[in-house]
C-alpha positions in Angstrom: -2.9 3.1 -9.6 -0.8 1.1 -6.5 -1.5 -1.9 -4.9 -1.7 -1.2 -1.2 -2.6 -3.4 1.9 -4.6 -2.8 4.7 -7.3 -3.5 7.3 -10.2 -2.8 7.4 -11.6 -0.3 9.9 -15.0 0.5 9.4 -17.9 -0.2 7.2 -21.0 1.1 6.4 -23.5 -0.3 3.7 -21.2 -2.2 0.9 -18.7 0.7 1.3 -15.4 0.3 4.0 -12.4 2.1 4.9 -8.6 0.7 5.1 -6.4 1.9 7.3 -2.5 1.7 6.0 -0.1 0.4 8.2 2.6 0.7 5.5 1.2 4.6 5.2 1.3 5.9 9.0 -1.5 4.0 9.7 -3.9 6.5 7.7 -7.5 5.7 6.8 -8.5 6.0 2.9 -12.0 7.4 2.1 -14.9 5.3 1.4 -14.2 3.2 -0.8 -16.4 0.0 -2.6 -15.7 -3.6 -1.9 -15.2 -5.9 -5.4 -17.8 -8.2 -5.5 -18.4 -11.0 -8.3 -22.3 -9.8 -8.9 -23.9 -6.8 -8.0 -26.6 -6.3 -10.8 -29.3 -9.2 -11.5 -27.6 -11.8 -9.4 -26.6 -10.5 -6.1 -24.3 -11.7 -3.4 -23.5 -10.3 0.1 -20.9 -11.7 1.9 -20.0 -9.1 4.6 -16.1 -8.4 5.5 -15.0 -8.2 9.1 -13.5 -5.5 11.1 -9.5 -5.9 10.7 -9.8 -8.2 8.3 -6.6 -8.3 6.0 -7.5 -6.8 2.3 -5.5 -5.5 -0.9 -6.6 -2.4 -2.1 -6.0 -0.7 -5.5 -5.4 3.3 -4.9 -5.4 6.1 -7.1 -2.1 8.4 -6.9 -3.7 10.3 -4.0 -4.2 7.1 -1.7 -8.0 8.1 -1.5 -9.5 6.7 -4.3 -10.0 3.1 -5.0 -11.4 -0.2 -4.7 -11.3 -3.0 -1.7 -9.3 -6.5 -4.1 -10.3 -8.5 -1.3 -9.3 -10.1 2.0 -6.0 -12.0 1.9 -4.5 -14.6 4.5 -1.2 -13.7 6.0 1.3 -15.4 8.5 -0.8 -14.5 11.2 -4.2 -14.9 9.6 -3.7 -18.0 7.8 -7.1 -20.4 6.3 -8.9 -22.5 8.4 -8.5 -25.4 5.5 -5.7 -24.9 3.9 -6.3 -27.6 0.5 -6.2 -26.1 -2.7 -8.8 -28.8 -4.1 -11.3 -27.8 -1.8 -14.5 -24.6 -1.4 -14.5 -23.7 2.4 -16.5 -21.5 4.1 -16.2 -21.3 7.8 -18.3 -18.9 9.9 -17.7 -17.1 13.7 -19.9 -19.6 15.3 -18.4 -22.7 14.1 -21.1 -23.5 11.6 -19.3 -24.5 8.1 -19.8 -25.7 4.6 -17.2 -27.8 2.9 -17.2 -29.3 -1.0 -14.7 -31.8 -2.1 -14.6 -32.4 -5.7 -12.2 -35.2 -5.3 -14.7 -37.3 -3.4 -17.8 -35.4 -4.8 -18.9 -35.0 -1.4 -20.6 -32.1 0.5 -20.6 -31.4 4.0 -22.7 -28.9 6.5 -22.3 -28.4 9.8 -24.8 -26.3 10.7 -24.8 -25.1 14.5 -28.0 -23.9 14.7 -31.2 -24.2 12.9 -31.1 -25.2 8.8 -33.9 -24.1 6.7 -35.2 -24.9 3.1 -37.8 -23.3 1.4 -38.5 -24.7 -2.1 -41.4 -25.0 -4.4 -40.5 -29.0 -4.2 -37.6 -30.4 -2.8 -36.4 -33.8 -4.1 -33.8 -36.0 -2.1 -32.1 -39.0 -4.3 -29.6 -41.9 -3.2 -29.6 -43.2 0.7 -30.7 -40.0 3.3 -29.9 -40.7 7.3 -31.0 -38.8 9.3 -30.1 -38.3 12.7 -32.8 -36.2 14.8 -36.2 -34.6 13.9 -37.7 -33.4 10.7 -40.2 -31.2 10.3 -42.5 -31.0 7.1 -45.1 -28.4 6.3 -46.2 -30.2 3.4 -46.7 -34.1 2.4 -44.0 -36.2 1.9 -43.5 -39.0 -0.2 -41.2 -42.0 -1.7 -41.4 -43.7 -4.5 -44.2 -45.9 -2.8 -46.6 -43.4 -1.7 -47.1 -40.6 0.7 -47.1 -40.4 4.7 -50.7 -39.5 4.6 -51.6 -43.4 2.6 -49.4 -44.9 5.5 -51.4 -43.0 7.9 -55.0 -43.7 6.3 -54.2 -47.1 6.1 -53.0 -47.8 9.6 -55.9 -45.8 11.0 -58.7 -48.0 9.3 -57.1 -51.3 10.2 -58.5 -53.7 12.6 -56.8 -56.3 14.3 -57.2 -59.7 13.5 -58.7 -60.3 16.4 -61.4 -57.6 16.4 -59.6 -55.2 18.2 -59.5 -51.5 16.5 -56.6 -49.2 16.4 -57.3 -47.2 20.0 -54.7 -44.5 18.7 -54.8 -42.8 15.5 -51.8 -41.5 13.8 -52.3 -37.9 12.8 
């Protein structure tokens, strides 16, 4: 087997081919792309055309497997802290974790969904825009729906009914 470095130049399905600057610039076969799940627990995190990779190649340079992508000199990271999980997409958006602080951060450029049988937020959440719930939601004293049957029965002290209900 030889270790052998690339780009990639096309890809179809979870296969890809490399071409070889090192080798005239020729293409391998199809080859499959390492992954770390493939069976019960699944993962797809798709690989750019000319992306950097290694490749491990039989003695004929046609058989193999796709290592990876690498950085190089002229592809370097976007973060470059060896403490820290990055992922940065094409459109900006990114997701960051620092275990030195414990802290996680998303910026998210376009919409951010969450569907969950329940979803449970603990310690201090600000929020800064709109949230939209399909279901009820609730603190630790009571739900939106009490506040809402509450201020929609009240009458003012001085007779006066509430003219707009809350819904």
């Amino acid at each position: 087997m030889q270790l052998r470095f690339g780009n990639i130049c096309n890809i179809e399905g979870f296969r890809a081919r490399v071409e070889l600057p090192d080798e005239d610039y020729a293409k391998t076969d199809w080859l499959p792309i390492l992954v770390s799940n493939s069976l019960s627990n699944q993962e797809n995190n798709p690989i750019d055309i000319q992306t950097p990779v290694a490749v491990l190649l039989d003695e004929s340079g046609q058989d193999g497997v796709i290592l990876g992508a690498i950085y190089t000199d002229s592809n370097p990271p976007a973060v470059v802290d060896s403490t820290k999980k990055y992922y940065h997409f094409k459109d900006g958006s990114h997701f960051e974790f620092d275990p030195n602080t414990s802290k996680f951060t998303a910026d998210i450029k376009g919409e951010a969904s969450i569907k969950a049988v329940k979803t449970t937020f603990e310690g201090d959440v600000d929020v800064i825009g709109n949230i939209t719930a399909t279901k009820e939601v609730s603190d630790k004293k009571g739900s939106m729906q009490a506040v809402r049957d509450t201020y929609n029965g009240h009458t003012n002290p001085d007779g006066g009914v509430v003219k707009e209900k809350m819904e």
